[in-house]
PAZALUM-297254 format. One record per atom (N, C-alpha, C, O): residue in three letters; x, y, z. Coordinates in steps of 0.1 Angstrom, whole numbers, padded with zeros to 4 digits, always signed. Example, Ala and Ser with C-alpha at 12.3 -4.5 7.8 and 13.67 -1.06 7.14 Angstrom:
2
ala+0132-0057+0078ala+0123-0045+0078ala+0132-0033+0078ala+0142-0033+0085ser+0128-0022+0071ser+0137-0011+0071ser+0129+0000+0079ser+0134+0011+0080
//
This chain:
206
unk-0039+0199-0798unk-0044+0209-0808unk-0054+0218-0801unk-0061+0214-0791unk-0053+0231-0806unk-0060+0239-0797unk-0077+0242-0797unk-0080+0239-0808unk-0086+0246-0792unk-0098+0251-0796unk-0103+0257-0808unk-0114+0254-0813unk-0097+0263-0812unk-0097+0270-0821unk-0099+0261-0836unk-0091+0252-0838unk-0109+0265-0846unk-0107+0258-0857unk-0095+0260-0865unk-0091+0269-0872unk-0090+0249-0861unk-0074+0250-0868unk-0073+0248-0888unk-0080+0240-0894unk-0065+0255-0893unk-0061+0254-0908unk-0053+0241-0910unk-0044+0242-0901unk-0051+0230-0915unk-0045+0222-0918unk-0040+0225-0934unk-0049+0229-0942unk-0027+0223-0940unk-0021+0225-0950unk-0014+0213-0952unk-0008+0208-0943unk-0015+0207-0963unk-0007+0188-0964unk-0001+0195-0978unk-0006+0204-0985unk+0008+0190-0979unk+0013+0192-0993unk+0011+0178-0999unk+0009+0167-0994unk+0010+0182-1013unk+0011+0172-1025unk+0021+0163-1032unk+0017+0157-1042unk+0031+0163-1028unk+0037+0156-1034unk+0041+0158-1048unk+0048+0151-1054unk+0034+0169-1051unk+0039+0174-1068unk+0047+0186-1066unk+0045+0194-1074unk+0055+0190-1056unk+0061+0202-1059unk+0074+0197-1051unk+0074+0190-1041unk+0086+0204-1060unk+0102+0204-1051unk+0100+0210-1037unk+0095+0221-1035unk+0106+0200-1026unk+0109+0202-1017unk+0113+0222-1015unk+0107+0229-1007unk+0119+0225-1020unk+0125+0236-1021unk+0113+0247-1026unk+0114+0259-1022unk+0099+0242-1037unk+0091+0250-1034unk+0081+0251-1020unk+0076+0261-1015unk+0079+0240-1015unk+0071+0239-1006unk+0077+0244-0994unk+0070+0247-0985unk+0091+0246-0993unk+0097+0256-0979unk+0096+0273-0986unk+0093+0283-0979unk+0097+0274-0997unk+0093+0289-1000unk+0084+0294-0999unk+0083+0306-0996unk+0073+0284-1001unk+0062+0291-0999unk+0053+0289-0987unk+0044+0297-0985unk+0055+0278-0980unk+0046+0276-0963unk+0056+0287-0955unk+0053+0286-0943unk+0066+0296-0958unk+0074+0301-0948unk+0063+0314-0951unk+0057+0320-0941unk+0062+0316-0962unk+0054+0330-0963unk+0037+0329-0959unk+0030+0337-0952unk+0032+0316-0964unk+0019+0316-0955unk+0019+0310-0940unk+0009+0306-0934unk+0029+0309-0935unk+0030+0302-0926unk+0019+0313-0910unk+0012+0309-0901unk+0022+0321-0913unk+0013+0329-0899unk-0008+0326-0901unk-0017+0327-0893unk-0008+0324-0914unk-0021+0319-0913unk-0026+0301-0908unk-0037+0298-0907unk-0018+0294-0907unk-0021+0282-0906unk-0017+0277-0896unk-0006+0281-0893unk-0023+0267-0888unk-0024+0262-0876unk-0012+0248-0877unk-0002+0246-0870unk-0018+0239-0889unk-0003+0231-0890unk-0001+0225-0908unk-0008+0225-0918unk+0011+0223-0903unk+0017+0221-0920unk+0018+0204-0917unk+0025+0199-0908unk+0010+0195-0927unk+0015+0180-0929unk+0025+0181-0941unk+0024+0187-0951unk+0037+0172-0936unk+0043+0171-0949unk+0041+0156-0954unk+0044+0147-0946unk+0037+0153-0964unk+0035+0139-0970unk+0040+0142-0988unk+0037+0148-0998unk+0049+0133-0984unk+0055+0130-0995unk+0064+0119-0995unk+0076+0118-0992unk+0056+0110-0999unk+0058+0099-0998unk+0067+0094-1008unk+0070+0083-1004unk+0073+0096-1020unk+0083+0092-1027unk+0099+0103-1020unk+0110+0101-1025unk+0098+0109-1014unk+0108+0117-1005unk+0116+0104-0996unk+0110+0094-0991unk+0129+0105-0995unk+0140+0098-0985unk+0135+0106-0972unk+0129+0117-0969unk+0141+0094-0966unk+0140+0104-0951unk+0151+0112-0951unk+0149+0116-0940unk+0161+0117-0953unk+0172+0122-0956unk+0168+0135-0962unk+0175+0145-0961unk+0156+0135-0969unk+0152+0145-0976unk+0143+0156-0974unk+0142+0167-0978unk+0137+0147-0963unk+0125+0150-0955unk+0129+0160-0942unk+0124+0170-0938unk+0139+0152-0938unk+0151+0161-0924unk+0155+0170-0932unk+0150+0180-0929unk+0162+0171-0943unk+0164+0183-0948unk+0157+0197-0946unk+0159+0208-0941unk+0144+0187-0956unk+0137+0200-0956unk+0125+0207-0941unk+0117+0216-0939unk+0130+0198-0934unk+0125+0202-0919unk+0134+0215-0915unk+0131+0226-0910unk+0145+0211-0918unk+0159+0220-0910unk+0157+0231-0917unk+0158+0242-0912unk+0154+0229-0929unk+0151+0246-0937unk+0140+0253-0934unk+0139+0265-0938unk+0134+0248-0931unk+0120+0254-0923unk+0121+0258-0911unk+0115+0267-0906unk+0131+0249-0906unk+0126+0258-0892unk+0141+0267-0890unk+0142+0275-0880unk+0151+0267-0897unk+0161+0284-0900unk+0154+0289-0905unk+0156+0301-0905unk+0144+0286-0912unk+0132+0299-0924unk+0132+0303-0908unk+0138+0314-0906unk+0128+0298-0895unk+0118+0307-0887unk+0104+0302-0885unk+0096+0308-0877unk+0101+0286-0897unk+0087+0281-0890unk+0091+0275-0879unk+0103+0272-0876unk+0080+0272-0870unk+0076+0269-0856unk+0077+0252-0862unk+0070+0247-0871unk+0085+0246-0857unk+0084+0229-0852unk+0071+0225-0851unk+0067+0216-0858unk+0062+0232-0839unk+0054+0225-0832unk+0043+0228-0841unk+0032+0227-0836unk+0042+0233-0860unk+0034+0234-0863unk+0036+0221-0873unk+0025+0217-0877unk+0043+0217-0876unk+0052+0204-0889unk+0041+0194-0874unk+0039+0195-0862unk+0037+0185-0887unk+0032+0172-0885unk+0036+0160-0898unk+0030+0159-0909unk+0048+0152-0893unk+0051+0143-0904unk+0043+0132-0908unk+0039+0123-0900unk+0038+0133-0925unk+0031+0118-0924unk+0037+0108-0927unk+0045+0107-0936unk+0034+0097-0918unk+0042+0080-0918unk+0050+0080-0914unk+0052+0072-0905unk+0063+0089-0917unk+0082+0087-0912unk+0082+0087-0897unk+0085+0099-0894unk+0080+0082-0887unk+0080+0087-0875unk+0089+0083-0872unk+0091+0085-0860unk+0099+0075-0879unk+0116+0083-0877unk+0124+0091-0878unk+0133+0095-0871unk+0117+0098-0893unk+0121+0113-0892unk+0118+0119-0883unk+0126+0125-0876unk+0100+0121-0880unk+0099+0129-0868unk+0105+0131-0851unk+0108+0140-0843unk+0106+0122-0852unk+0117+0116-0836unk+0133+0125-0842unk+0136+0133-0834unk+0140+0123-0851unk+0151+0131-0854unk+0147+0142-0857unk+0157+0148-0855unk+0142+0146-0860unk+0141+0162-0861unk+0133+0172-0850unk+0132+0184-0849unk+0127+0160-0843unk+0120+0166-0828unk+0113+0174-0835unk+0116+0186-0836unk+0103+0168-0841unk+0086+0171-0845unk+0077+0164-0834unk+0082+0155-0828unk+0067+0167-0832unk+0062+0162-0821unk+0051+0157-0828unk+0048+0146-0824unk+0042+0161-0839unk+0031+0156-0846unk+0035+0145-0858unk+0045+0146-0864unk+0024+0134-0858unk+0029+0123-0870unk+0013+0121-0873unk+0004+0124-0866unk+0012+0117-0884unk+0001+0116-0888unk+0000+0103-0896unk+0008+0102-0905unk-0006+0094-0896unk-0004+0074-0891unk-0013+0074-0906unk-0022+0083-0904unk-0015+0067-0918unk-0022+0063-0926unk-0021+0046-0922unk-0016+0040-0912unk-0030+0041-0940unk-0027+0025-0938unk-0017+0018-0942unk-0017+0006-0944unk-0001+0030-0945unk+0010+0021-0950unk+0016+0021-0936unk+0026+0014-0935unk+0011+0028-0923unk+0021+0030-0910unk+0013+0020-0906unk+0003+0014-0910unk+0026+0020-0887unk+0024+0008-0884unk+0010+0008-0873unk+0007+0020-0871unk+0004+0003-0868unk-0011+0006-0862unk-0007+0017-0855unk+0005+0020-0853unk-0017+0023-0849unk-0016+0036-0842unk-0015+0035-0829unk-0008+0043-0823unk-0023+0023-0820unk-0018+0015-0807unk-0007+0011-0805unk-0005+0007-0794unk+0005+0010-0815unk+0012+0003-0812unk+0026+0016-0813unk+0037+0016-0807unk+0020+0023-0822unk+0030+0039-0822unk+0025+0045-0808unk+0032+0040-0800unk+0019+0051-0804unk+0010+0052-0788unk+0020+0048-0779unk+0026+0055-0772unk+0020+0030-0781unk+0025+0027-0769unk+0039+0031-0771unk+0045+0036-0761unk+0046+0028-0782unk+0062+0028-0782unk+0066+0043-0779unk+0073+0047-0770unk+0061+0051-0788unk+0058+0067-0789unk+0053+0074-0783unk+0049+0084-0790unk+0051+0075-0769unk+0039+0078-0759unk+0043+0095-0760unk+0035+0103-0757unk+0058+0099-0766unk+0062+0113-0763unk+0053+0124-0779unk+0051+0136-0779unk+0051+0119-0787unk+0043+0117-0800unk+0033+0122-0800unk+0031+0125-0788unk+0024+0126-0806unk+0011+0134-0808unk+0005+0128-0824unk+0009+0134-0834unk-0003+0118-0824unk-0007+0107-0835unk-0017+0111-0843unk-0025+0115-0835unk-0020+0111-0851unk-0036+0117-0860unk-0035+0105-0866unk-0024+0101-0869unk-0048+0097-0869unk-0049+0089-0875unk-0064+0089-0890unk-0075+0093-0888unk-0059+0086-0900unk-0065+0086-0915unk-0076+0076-0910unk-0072+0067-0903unk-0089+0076-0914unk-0101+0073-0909unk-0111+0077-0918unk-0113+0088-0921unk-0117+0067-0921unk-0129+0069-0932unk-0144+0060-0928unk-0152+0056-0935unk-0144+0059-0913unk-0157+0056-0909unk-0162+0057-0889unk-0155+0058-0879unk-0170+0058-0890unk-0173+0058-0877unk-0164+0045-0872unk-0156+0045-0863unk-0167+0034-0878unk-0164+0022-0869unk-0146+0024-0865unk-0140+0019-0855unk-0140+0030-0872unk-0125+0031-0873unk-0122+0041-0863unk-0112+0040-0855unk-0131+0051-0863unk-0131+0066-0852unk-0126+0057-0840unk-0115+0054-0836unk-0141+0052-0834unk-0142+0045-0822unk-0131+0034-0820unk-0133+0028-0810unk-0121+0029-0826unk-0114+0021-0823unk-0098+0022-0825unk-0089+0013-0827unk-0097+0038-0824unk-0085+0041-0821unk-0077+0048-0811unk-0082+0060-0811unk-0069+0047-0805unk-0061+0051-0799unk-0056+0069-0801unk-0050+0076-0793unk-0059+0070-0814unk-0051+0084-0818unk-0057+0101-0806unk-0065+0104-0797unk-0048+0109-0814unk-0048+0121-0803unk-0058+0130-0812unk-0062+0141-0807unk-0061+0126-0824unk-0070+0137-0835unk-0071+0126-0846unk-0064+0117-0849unk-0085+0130-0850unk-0090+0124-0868unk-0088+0131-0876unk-0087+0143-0875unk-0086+0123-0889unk-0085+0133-0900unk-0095+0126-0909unk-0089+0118-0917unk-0106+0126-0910unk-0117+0120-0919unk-0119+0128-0931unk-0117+0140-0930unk-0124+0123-0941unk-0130+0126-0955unk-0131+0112-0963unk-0131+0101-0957unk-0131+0114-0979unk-0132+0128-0980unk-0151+0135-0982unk-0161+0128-0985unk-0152+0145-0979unk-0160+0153-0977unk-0172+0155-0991unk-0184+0153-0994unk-0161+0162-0997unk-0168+0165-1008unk-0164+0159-1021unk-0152+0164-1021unk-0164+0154-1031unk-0160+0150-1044unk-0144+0158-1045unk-0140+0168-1038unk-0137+0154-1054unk-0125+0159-1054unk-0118+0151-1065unk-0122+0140-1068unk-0108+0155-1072unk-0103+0147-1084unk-0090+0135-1077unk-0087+0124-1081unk-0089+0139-1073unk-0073+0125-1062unk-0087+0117-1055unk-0084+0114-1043unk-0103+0111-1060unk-0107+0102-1048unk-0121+0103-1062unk-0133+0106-1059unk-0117+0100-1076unk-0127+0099-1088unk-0130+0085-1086unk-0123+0076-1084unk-0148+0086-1086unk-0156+0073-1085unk-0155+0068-1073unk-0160+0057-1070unk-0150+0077-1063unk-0155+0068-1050unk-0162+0080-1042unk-0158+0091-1042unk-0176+0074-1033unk-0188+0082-1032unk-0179+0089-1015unk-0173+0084-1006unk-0182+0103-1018unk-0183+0114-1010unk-0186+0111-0996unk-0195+0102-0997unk-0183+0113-0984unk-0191+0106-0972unk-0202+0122-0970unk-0214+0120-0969unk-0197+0136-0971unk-0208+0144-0969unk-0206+0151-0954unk-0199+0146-0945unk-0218+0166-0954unk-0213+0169-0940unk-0223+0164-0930unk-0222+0168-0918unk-0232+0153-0934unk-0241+0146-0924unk-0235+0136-0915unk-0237+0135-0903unk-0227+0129-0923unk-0218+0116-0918unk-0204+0126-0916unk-0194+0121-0921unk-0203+0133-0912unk-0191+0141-0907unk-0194+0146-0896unk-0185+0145-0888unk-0209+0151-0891unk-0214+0155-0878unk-0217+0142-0871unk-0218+0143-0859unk-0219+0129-0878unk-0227+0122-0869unk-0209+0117-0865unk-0206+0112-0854unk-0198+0120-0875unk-0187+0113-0864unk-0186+0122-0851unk-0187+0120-0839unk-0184+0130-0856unk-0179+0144-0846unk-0188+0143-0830unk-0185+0147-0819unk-0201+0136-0834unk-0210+0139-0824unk-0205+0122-0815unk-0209+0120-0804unk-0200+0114-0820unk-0197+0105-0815unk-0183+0101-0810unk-0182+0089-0805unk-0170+0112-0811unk-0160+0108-0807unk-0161+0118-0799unk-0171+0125-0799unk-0147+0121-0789unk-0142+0125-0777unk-0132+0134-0781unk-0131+0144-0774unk-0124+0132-0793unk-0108+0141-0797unk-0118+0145-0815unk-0127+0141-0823unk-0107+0154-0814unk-0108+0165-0824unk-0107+0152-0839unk-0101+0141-0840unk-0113+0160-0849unk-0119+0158-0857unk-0112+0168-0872unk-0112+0180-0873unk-0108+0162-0879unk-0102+0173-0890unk-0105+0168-0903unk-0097+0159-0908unk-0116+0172-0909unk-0123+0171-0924unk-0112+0175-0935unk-0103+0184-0936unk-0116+0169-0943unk-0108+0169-0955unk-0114+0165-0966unk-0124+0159-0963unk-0110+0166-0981unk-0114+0164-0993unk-0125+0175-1001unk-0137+0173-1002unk-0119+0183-1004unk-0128+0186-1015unk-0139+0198-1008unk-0151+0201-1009unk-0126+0204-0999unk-0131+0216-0992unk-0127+0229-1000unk-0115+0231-1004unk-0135+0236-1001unk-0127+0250-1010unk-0136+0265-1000unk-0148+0264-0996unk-0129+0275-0999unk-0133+0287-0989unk-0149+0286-0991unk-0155+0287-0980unk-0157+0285-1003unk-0171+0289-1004unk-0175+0277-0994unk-0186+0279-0989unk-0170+0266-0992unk-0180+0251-0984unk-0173+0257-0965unk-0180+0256-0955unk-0160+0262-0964unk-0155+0261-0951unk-0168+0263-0944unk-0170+0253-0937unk-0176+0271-0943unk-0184+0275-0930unk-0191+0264-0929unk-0193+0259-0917unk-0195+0258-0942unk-0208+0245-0942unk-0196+0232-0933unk-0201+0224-0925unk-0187+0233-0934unk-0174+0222-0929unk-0176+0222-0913unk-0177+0213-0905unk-0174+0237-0912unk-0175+0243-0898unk-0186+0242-0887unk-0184+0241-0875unk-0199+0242-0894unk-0212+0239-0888unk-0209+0223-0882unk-0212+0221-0870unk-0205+0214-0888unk-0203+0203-0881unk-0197+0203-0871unk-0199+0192-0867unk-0193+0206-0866unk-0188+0209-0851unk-0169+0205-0855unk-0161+0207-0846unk-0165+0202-0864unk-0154+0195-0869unk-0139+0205-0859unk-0140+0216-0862unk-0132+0204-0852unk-0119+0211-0849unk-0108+0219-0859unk-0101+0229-0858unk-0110+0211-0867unk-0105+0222-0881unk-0104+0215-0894unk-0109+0204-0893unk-0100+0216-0906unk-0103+0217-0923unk-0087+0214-0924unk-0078+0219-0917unk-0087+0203-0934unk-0074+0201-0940unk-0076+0206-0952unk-0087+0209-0954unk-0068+0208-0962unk-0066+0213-0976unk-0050+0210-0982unk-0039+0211-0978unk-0055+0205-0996unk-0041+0200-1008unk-0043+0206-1014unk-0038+0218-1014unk-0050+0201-1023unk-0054+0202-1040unk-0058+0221-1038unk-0053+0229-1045unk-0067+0224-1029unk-0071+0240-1030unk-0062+0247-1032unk-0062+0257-1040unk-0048+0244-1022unk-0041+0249-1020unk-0030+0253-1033unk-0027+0263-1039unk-0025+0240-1033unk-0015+0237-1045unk-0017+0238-1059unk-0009+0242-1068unk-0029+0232-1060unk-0030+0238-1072unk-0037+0254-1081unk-0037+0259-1092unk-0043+0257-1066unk-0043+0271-1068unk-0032+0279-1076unk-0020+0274-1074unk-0035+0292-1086unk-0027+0301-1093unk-0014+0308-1082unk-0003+0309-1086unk-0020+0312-1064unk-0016+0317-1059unk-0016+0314-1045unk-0022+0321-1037unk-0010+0303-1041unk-0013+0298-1032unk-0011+0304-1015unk-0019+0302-1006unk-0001+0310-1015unk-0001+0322-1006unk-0019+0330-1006unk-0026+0329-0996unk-0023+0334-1016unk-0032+0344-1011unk-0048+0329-1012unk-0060+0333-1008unk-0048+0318-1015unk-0054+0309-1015unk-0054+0307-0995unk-0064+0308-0988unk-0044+0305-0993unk-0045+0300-0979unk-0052+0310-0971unk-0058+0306-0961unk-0053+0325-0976unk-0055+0338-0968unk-0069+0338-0971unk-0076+0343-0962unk-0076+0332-0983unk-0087+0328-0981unk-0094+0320-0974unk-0104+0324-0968unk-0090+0311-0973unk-0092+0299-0957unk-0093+0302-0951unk-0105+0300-0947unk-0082+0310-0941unk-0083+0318-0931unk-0093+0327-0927unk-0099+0327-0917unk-0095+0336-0938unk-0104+0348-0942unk-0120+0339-0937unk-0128+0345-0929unk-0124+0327-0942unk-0137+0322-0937unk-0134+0312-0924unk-0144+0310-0917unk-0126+0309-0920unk-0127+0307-0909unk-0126+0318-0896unk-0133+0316-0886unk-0117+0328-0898unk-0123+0332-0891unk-0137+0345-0890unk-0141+0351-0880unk-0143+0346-0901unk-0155+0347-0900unk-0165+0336-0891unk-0173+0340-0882unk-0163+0324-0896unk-0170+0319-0889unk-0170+0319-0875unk-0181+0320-0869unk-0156+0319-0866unk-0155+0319-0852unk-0164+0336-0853unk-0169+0339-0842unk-0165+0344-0861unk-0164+0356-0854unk-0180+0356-0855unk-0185+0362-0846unk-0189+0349-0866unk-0206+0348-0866unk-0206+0342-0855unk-0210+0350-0846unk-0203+0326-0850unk-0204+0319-0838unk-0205+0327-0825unk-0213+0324-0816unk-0198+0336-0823unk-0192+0340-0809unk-0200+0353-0809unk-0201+0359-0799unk-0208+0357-0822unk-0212+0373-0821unk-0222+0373-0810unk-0227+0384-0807
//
């Protein structure tokens, strides 16, 4: 993953396959990578809708599959992204060495004892998919960031007005669902994202 605070886009799982290739094709020049998670989806379903994405004209190397890392291996995705229904992330590593791993992480002690190539920690801020369970915050989001070695990708309950506050933690880039998807307009939703991040690189660097 590159320098750059990257955009992360995950889909939800509430929309047809067939909306989510319509519409990440059109925002697709603003975002760094697309997770697909959808987890009631066949793998049959999943390669599908890979294949139509990338005749749309998306880039492969931006699709990051979560859990199927059989799908990803057949469709020559190179990113997987490992939760707690996949199988440990040391042990995808070793078999998978050709692979690019992100592993789901909700504490320092989990940071430090994995194997993976990127974190994806939260959630960050309150959010309706994570009701009644306490926020970790952007304090405990810097003290990870200041404690691991590989890139770092915040998530939960980030919306364009908090990105910069996301950004000050030193984090590698911002995942987003719910902003996205359930946004009116999600195309010009994502262009928001974009729009504060790169402000931000552009105050940082002034």
């Amino acid at each position: 993953m590159n320098k750059k605070i990257a955009l992360h886009i995950i889909t939800d799982g509430q929309h047809s396959l067939h909306e989510v290739v319509h519409f990440v094709t059109k925002f697709e020049p603003y975002i760094s990578y697309l997770h697909i998670r959808e987890p009631s989806c066949t793998a049959s379903e999943l390669f599908d809708c890979i294949r139509k994405l990338k005749y749309a004209g998306f880039p492969l190397q931006k699709i990051v599959i979560n859990d199927r890392i059989d799908v990803a291996l057949a469709a020559d995705v190179s990113h997987v992204q490992i939760g707690y229904r996949s199988i440990p992330v040391a042990i995808a590593s070793e078999k998978f060495s050709n692979l690019k791993i992100g592993a789901s992480i909700h504490s320092l002690e989990e940071a430090t004892n994995t194997k993976a190539d990127w974190l994806l920690y939260g959630h960050i801020f309150d959010t309706e998919s994570k009701k009644g369970i306490a926020c970790r915050g952007t304090k405990l989001l810097q003290q990870l960031v200041s404690n691991v070695s590989i890139p770092v990708i915040a998530i939960g309950g980030i919306t364009p007005q908090n990105t910069k506050e996301v950004c000050a933690s030193g984090v590698s880039g911002i995942a987003v669902m719910s902003g996205i998807w359930q946004a009116n307009d999600p195309i010009e939703k994502v262009k928001e994202y974009a729009r504060q991040l790169k402000e931000w690189e552009d105050e940082k660097f002034r």
